[in-house]
C-alpha positions as CSV (number, residue, x, y, z in Angstrom):
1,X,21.1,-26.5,-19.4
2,X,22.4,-27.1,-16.0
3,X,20.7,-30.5,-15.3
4,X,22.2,-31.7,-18.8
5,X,22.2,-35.6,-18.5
6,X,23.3,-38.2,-21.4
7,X,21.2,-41.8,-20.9
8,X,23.7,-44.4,-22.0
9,X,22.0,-47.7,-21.0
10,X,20.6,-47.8,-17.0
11,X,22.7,-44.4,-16.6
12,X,22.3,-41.3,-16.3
13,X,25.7,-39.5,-17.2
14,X,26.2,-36.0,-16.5
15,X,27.2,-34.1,-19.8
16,X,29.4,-30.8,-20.3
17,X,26.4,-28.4,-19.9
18,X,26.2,-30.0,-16.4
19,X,29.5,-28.5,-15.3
20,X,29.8,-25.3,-16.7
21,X,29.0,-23.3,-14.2
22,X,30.4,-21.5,-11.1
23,X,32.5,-23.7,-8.9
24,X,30.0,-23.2,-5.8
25,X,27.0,-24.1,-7.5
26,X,28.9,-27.2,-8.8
27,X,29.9,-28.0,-5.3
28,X,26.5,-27.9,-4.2
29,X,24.9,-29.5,-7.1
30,X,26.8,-32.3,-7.1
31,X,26.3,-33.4,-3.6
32,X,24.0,-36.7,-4.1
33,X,25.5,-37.6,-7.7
34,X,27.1,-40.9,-7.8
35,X,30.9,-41.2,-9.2
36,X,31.2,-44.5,-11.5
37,X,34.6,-46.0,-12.4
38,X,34.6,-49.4,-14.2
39,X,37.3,-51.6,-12.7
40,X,37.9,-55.1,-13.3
41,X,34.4,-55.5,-15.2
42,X,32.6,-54.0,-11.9
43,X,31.4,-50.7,-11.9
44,X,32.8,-49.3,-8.2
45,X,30.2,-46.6,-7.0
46,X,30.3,-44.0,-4.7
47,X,28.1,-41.1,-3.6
48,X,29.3,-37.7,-3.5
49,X,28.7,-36.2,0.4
50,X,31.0,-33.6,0.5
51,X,32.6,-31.2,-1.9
52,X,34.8,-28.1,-1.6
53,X,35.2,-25.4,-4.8
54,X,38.2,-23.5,-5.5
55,X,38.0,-20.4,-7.6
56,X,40.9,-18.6,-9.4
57,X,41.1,-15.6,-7.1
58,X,41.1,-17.4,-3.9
59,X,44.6,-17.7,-2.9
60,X,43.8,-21.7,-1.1
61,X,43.3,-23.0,-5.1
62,X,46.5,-24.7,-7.3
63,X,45.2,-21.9,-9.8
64,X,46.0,-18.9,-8.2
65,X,49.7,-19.6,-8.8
66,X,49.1,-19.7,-12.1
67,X,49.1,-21.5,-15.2
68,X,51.4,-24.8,-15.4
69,X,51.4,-27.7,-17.7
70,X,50.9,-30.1,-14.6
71,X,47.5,-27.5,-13.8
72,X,46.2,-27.4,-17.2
73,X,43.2,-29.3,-16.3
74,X,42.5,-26.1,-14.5
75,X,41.5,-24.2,-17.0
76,X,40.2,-26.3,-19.5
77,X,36.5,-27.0,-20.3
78,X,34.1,-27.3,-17.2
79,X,33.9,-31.2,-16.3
80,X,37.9,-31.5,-17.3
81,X,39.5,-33.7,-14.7
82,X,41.8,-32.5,-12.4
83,X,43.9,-34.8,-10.3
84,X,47.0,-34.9,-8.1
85,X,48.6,-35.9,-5.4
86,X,48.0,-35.0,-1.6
87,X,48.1,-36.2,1.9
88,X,50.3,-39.4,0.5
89,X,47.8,-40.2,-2.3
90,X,45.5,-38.8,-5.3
91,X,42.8,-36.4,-5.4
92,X,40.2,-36.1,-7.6
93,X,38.6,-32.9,-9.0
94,X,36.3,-31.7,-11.7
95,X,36.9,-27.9,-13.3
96,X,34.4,-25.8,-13.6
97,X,33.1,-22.9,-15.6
98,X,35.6,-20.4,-15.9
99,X,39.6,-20.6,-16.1
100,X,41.0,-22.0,-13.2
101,X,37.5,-22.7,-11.1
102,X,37.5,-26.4,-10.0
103,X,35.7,-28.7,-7.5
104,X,37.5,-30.8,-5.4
105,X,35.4,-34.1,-4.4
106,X,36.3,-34.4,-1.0
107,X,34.6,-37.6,0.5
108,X,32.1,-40.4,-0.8
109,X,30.0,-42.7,0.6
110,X,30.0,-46.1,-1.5
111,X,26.9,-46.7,-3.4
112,X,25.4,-50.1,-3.9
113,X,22.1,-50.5,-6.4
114,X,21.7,-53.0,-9.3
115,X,24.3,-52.2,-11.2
116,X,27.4,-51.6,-8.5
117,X,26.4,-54.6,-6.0
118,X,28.3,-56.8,-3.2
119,X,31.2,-57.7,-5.6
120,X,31.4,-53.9,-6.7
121,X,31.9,-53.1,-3.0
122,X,34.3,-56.0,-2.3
123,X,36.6,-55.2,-4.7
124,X,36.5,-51.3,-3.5
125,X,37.4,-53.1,-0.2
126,X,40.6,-54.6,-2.2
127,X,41.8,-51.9,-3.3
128,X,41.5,-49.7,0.0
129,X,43.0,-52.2,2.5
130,X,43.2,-50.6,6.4
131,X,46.3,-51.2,8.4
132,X,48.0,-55.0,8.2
133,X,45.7,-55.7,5.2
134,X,42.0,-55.0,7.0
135,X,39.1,-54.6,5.6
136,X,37.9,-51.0,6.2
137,X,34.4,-50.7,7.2
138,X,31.6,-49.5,4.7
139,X,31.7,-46.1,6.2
140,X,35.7,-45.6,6.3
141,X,36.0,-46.2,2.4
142,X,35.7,-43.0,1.0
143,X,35.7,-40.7,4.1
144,X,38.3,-38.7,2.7
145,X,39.7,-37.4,-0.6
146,X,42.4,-39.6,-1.0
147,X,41.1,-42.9,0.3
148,X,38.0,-41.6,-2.2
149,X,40.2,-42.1,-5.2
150,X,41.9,-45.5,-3.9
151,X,38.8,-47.5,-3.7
152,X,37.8,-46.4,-6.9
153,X,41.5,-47.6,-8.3
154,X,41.4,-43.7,-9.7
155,X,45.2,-42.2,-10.2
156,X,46.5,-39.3,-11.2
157,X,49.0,-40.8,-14.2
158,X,45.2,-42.6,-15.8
159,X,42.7,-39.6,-15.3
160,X,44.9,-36.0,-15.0
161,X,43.2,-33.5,-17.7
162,X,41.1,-36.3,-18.9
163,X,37.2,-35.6,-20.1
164,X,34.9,-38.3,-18.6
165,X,34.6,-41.5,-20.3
166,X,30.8,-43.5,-20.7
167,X,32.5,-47.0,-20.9
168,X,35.5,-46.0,-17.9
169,X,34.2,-42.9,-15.4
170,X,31.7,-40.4,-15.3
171,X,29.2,-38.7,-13.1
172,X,26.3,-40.2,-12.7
173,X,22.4,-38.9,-11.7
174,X,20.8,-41.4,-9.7
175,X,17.9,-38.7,-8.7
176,X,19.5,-38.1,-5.5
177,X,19.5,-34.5,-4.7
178,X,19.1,-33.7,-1.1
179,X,17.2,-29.9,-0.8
180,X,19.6,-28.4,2.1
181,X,22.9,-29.1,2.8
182,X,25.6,-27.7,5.5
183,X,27.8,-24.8,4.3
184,X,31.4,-23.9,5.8
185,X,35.2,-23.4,5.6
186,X,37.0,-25.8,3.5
187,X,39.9,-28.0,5.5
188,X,43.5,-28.2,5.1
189,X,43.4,-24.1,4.0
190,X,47.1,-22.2,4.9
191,X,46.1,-19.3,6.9
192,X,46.4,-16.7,5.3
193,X,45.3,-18.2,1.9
194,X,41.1,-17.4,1.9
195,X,40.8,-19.9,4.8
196,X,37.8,-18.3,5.8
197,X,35.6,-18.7,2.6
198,X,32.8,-21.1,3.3
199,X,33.0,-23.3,0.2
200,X,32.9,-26.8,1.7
201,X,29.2,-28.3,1.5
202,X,28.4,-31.6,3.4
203,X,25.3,-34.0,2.6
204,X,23.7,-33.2,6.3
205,X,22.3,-37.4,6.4
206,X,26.1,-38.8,5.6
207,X,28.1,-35.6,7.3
208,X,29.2,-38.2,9.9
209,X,31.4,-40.6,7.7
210,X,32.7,-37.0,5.3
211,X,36.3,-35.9,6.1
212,X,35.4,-34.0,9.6
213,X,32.0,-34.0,11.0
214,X,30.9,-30.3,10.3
215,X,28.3,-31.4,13.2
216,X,30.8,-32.7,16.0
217,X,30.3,-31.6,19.4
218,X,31.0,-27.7,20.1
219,X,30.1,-26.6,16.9
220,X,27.4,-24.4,16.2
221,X,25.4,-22.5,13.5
222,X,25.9,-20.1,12.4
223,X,29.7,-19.4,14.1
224,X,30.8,-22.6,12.2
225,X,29.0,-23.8,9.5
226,X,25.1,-22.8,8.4
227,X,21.9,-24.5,6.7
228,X,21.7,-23.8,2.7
229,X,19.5,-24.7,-0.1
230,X,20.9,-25.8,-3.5
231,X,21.2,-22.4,-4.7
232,X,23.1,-21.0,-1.7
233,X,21.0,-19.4,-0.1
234,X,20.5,-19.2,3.5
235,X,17.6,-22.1,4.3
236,X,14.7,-20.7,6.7
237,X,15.4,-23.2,9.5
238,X,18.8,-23.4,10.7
239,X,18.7,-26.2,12.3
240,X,18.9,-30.5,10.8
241,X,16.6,-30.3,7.7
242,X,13.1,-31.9,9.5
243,X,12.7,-35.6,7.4
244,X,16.0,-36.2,6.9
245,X,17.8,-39.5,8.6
246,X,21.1,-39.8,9.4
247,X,22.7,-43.0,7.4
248,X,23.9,-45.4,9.6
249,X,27.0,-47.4,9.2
């Protein structure tokens, strides 16, 4: 039931079956899928290109201090959102099978098709403004967890323990799934706290506009970061998946 999809109209929304599973594999698999949030009668689109998953008994996840009210979203139902605030704005996750498994979406990449086009995009560009009211650059959108949720006007007071909504927000599958992806340590980890698990996954063709280019010079496979396939498993060339091109920006 893992590739559970609900058509509504020209989508494909993800359904509960989707999620429930362990928050790795919902890392992984939802590197390529396209977050949708209706805004001002545009739907504002991004690709996910980078993900990191928490689990209960890692000691870097909100859940291994346990149960709250404000971390209830935690352990609810897998595909419960989980939002809050961090680095001077919101953050968006999705929980996963299991109490107190989530998956933080780290960065996006915004996604234009038929039905998020150049006004979808524009107003994304509204509502992430750079420094003395610039437009950011299409790359510089969503490279990053919080600017991520700002040009898709998502807040923690509107979507915290929410369930996605057809008509509002959801997950969608625009058949986008790329076969190998880069595997390594997730950022921003105390030391101390399970820095060293390697739960962050990058789309290798957009790793250059995620939070930190897993590819920058002076880091190597496999010290730093290694090849995998969708399941997780090591991928038999370590090196840039062969047919795959770098996005440009």
């Amino acid at each position: 039931m893992h590739n559970a999809v609900s058509d509504i109209g020209p989508f494909h929304m993800l359904d509960k079956d989707f999620f429930n599973r362990d928050s790795p594999a919902l890392a992984r698999a939802l590197i390529g899928k396209v977050l949708r949030r209706r805004w001002k009668n545009q739907w504002l689109s991004a690709r996910i290109i980078e993900t990191e998953a928490y689990r209960l008994d890692d000691r870097g996840s909100h859940a291994s201090l346990g149960y709250t009210h404000k971390r209830r979203a935690l352990f609810m139902d897998g595909g419960t959102i989980y939002m809050y605030y961090s680095r001077g704005g919101d953050s968006f996750n999705i929980s996963a099978a299991g109490p107190g498994n989530a998956v933080l979406l780290k960065s996006g990449y915004p996604w234009i098709d038929a039905i998020a086009g150049p006004a979808a995009l524009e107003e994304m560009q509204a509502q992430n403004l750079g420094a003395a009211g610039a437009v950011r650059p299409i790359h510089r959108l969503c490279a990053g967890q919080t600017l991520l949720c700002r040009s898709l006007a998502l807040r923690v007071p509107d979507w915290d323990a929410h369930s996605f909504d057809p008509d509002e927000l959801f997950v969608d599958d625009v058949g986008e799934s790329p076969e190998i992806l880069i595997q390594t340590t997730r950022l921003g980890i105390t030391a101390g706290r399970d820095e060293h698990l390697p739960y962050r996954f990058v789309d290798p063709a957009y790793a250059r506009y995620c939070t930190r280019n897993p590819l920058r010079r002076g880091q190597t496979a496999p010290l730093h970061y290694c090849w995998v396939d969708r399941n997780g498993e090591l991928a038999d060339f370590q090196g840039f998946p062969p047919g795959v091109v770098a996005v440009a920006g």
